[in-house]
N, C-alpha and C positions, 0 to 999 in steps of 0.2 A: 270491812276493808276500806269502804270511802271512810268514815269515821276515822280510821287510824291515821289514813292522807294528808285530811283536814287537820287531825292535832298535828300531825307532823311540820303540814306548811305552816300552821299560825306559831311555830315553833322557830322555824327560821326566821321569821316574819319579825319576831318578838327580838332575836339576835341580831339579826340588820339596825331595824331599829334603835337598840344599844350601842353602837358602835365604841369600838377600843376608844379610851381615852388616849391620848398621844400628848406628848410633851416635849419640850425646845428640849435640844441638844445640848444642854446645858444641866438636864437631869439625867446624870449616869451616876452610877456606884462608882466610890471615891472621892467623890464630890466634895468642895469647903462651901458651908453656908456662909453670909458673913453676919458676925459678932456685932451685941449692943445695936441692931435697928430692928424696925420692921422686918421681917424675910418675904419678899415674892417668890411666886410660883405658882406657873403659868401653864397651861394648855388647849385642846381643843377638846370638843366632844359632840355628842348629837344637840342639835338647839335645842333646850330644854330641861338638859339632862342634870342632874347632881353628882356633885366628884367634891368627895370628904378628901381634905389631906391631914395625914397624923404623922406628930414631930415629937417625942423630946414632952409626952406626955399631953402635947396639942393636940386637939381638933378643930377643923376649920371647911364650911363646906360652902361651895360656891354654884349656882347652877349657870350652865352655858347660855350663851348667848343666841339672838335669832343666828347668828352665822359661826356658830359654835365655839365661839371663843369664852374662858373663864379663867380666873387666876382670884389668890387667895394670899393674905398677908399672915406668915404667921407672927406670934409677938415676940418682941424681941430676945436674941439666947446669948448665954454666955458662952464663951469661948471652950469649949472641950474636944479633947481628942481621944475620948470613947467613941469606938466606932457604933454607931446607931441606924438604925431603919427608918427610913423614909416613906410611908404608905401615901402613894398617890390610886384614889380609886382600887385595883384591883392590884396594880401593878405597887413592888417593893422593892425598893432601890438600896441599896445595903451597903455600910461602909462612909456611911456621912461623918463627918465631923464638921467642926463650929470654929472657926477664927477667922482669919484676914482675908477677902479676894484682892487683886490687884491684877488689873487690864493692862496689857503691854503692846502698843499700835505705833505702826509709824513706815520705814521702808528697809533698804536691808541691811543696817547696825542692828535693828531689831528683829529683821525676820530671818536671818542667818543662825543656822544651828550650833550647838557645842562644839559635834564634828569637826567644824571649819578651823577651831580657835584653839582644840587640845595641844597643837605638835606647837605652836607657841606662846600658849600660857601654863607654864604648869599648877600654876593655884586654879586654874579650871578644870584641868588633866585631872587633878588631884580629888576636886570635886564630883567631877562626873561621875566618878570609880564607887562612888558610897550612896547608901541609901537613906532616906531623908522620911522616913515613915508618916511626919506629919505634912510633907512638901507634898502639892498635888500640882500635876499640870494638864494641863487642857488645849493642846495644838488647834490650830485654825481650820483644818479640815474640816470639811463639809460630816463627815463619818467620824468623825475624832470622841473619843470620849473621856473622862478625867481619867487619869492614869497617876499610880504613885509613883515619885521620884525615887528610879533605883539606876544601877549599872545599866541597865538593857535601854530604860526612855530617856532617863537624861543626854545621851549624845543628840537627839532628835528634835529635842524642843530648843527654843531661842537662846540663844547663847548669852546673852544682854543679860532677858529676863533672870532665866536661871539665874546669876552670879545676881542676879538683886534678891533671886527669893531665898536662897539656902543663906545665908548669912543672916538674912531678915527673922526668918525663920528663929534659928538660934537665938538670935539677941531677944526677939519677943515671947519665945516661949510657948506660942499658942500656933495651932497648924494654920496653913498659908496657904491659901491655892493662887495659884499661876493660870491667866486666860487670854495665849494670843492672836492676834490680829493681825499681820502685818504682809508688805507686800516688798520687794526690791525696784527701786529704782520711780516710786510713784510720787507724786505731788498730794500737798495737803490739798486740794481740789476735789481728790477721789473718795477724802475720810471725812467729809462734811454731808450731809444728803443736802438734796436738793433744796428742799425749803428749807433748812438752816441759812445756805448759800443767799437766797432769796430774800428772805427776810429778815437780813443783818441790814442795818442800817448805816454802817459803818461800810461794808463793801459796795455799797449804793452809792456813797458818795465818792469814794476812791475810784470808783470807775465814772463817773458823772463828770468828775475832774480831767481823767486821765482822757476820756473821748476827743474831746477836740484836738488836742495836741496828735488823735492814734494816725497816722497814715493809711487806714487798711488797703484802701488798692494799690497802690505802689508796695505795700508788701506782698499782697497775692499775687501782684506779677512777678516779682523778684523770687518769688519759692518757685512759679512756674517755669522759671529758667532753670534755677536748681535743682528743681527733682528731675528736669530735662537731661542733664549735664550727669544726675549721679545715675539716673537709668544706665547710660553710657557706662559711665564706669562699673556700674554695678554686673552689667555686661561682661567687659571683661575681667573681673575679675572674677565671674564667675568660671571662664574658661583657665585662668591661670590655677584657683584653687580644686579643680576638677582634673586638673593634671598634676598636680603636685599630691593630692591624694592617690591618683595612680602609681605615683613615685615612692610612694610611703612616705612622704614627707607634711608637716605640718602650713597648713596655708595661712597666708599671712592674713592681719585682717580685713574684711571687708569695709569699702566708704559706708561712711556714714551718710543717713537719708538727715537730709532739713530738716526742719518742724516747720509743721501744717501751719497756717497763719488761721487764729480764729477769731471773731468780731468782739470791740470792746465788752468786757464783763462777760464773756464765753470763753469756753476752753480750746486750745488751739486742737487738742488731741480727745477721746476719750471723752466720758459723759460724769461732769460732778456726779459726786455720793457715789459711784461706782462698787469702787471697793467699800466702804460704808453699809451699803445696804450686802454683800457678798459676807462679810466679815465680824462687823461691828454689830450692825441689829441683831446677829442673835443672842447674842449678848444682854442687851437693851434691857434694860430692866432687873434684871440679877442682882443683888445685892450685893454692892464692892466698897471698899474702903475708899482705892485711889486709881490713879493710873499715871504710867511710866511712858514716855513716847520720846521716840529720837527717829526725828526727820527734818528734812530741810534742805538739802542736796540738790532735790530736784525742785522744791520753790510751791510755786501754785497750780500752774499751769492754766490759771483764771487770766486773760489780758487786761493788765489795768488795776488788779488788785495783789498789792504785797504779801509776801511773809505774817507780817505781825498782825495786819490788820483781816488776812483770814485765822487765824491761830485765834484772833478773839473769836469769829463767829462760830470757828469749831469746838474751843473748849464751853462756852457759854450754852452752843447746841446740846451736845450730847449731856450738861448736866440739865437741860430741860429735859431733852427725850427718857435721862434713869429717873429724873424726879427724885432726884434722893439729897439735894442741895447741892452745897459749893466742896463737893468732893475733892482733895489733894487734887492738882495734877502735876506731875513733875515731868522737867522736860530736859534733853543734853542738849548742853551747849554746843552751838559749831561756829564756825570749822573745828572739826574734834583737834586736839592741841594746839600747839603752836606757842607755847611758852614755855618758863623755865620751874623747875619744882623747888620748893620747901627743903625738901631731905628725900633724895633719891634712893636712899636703902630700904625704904618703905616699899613692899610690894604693889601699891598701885599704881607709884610713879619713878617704877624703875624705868620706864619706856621714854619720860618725858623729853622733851626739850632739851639738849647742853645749854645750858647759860654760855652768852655768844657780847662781844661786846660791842658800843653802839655802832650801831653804823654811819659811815659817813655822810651817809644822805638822809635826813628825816624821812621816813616815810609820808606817801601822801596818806587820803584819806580811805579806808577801807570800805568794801563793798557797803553798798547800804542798804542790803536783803539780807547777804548772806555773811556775816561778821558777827566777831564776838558783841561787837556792840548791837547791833543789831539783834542779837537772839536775846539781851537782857530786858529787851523792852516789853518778852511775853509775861515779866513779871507786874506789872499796868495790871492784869487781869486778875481778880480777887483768886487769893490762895493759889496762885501757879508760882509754881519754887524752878527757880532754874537747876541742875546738875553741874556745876564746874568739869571742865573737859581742859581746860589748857594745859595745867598741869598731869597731862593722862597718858599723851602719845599722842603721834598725829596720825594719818594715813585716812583716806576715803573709809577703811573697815581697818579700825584701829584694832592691832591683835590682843590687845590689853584689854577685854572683855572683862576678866574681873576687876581689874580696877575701877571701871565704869560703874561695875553693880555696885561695887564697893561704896564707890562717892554716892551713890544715888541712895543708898540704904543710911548715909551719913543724913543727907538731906532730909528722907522720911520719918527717920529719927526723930527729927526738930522739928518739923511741921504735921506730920498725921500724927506724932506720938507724945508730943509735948517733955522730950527727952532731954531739953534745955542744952542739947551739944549746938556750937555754932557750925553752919553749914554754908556762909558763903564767905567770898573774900571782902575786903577792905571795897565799899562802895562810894563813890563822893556826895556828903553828903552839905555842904555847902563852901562858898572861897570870899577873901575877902583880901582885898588890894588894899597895900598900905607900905609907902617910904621905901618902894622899887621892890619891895617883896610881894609873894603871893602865902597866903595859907591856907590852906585845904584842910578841913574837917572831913572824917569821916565816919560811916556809922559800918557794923558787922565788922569793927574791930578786934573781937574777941577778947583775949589775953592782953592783947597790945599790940601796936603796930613794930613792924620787923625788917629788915631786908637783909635777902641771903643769896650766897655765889657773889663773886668778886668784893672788892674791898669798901664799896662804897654805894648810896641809892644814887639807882638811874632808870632813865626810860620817861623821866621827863624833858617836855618842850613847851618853850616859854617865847613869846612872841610882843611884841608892842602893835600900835594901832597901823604899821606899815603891812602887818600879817606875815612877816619874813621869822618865822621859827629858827630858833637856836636850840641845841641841849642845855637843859639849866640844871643848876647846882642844887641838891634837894635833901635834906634833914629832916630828921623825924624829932616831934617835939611835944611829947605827948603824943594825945590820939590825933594830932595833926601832923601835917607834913608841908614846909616852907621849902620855895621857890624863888628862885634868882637866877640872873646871869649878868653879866656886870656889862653885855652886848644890849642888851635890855634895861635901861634905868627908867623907864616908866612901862610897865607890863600890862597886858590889856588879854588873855587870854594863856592857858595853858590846858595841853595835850598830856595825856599817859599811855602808854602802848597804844598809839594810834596807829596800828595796823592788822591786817587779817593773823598775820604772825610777829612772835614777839619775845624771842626769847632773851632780849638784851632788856627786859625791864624787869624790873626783881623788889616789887614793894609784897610784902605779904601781910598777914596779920600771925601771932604768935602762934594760932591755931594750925598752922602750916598751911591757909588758903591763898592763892593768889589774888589780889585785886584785880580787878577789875579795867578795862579800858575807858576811860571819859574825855571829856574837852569840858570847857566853861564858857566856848565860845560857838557860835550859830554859822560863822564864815562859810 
């Protein structure tokens, strides 16, 4: 009887010891590996331990580490959509297939479901309804696990994403999984970690700059009055919407709280990498093609450091953290619309802009975080493609979701796929003053340059060295475009759609893309 004890316990003993291999949340059945690299694949196990994984005819075995961590590359596979078995150690994951991943991060254009967008886009309506056998997605949840694209998941996952991947899908031919990230209403602050944040040298110096000028205690007193003043209100309105809910009526909405004021190069709210480490690490390392991200609404939420110059330190982080080089990243432009379309019978820019004509008063200069010019400068940063949005529709959550995927799959086209379609509009690419004229070259002219809605090109503004802007007279001539105004007989700078909105400018390239907003001048 003791003898059988003793085998019994050294039998447990021996099973402890073994412990389950365990694996990221990123290996379930249905899963897409991705095509033509390396493959990781990643786990935990007892320190010590060996864990064989078999792919696709591979063997590849790695033993854990003192703190049980182990991952294993398998070599690189071609794209198929025979569903095949994944043996990691003991466990078998069934239903892999081989083609494209693409990561989709950002706030809620991006984290907003199908659901939201069906009852006004019907080329998503239309979408949703079908099944996608090689389309896989992979929701953010903490529990989420790769699911095929059929009627029952597609209302559920990212509405953006989705209309990038099922059309993607198609045109490439090879399965495509879908893996989002995303949050409503957050700052690129949240989707950087910390030591990315840290050790950008570029937001070191933007904040080093911005210090001296910050005010912080006169701001910290001035939110102390305010959140003083909105307590109050927030008071009573909590008694008005407590009785208007007795009433059966809807309560109007509550004041809005301040923002916290936080010290140069800190967050006013909220701890950077946040959402990062919640969303994106587990991700981290997975084999992916590209990634899709549309955010910018809410800014950084870092004091002292912009838009563009965090957008470098996050895109340049996370391709350190996959290691897997200078990955696509494509980005939508904002403020989403705000100009006028090519040819409005196209379904992605049935929602755009009316062509509107100029306005009486030039506009000034547009935001200089949050503007279309401003979002073109994330293109500075190797292989970041911007998305064109002005010609899309405007609104905070533009209901024109697929056209969005649409432009965006235009764009992945031409730069992950080497598809040779043009993907953005008319950009300026140099000017040269001469004899009260201006000419403007530009480059991503496509077909040729164009201009379409009313009878003539406009949306230029043309200025001398007094800096007093006039509307100028503008001809296309060749790939360039000449300037004048006869108010103007020596010219010293010129404007194009210089504003956050723009629907009275109408230069395009024959491709149907809109240009682009510039100056030639630093004023």
């Amino acid at each position: 009887m003791k003898s059988s004890f003793t085998f019994c316990s050294l039998l447990l003993l021996a099973s402890a010891l073994h412990a389950e291999v365990k694996l990221s949340k990123v290996f379930t059945p249905h899963m897409v590996l991705q095509r033509g690299m390396a493959v990781p694949v990643w786990g935990t196990a007892t320190p010590g331990e060996k864990v064989t994984v078999a792919f696709a005819g591979q063997s590849k075995t790695a033993t854990a580490d003192d703190k049980g961590a182990w991952s294993v590359k398998l070599d690189a596979l071609r794209a198929s959509a025979e569903p095949r078995t994944l043996t990691i150690g003991s466990q078998k994951i069934d239903d892999v297939l081989v083609g494209d991943v693409w990561v989709g991060s950002g706030q809620s254009n991006m984290d907003m479901v199908v659901a939201s967008y069906i009852k006004d886009d019907p080329v998503l309506d239309e979408a949703a309804k079908q099944t996608y056998p090689h389309l896989r997605l992979l929701r953010k949840d903490a529990s989420a696990t790769w699911e095929k694209a059929t009627p029952e998941t597609n209302p559920k996952f990212s509405a953006l994403l989705f209309s990038f991947g099922f059309p993607l899908q198609k045109e490439l031919g090879v399965p495509v999984g879908l893996m989002v990230g995303a949050v409503g209403g957050t700052p690129s602050g949240f989707w950087l970690s910390e030591e990315m944040y840290r050790s950008d040298a570029a937001s070191a110096a933007a904040v080093k700059a911005f210090a001296p000028t910050y005010k912080y205690d006169e701001l910290v007193a001035k939110y102390a009055v305010d959140k003083a003043k909105f307590d109050e209100e927030f008071a009573k309105w909590k008694v008005s919407a407590d009785a208007a809910k007795k009433e059966g009526k809807e309560p109007v909405r509550p004041p809005r709280a301040p923002q916290p004021v936080g010290k140069a190069g800190e967050t006013n709210f909220g701890k950077v990498g946040q959402l990062f480490e919640a969303f994106i690490r587990p991700y981290v390392g997975y084999g992916i093609k590209g990634v899709l991200w549309d955010q910018g609404e809410s800014r950084t939420n870092i004091v002292g450091v912009d838009q563009v110059t965090l957008m470098g330190a996050l895109i340049g982080g996370w391709r350190k953290a996959w290691g897997q080089g200078d990955f696509p990243f494509l980005y939508v432009q904002k403020p989403s619309g705000g100009g006028c379309a090519f040819d409005y019978s196209q379904p992605m820019n049935r929602l755009a802009e009316k062509f509107a004509p100029l306005p009486k008063t030039i506009p000034n200069n547009p935001d200089a975080e949050y503007s279309h010019v401003a979002f073109e400068q994330f293109m500075k940063y190797p292989n970041t493609h911007m998305v064109i949005s002005s010609d899309l529709g405007n609104g905070i959550h533009p209901p024109n979701k697929s056209g969005y995927g649409a432009r965006a799959v235009q764009v992945a086209l031409a730069v992950a796929y080497d598809k040779g379609n043009e993907y953005l509009g008319p950009q300026l690419a140099s000017h040269a003053m001469s004899g009260g004229k201006v000419t403007l070259k530009f480059k991503h002219s496509g077909k040729g340059l164009a201009f379409k809605n009313g009878d003539k090109l406009q949306g230029f503004a043309i200025a001398g060295a007094d800096k007093k802007f006039v509307w100028a007279d503008a001809t296309i001539e060749g790939d360039s475009v000449v300037v004048s105004s006869k108010d103007v007989p020596q010219p010293a700078a010129v404007r194009y759609a210089w504003s956050n909105a723009f629907q009275w400018a109408n230069l395009f390239n024959q491709d149907g893309l809109p240009a682009q907003p510039f100056r030639t001048d630093a004023w």
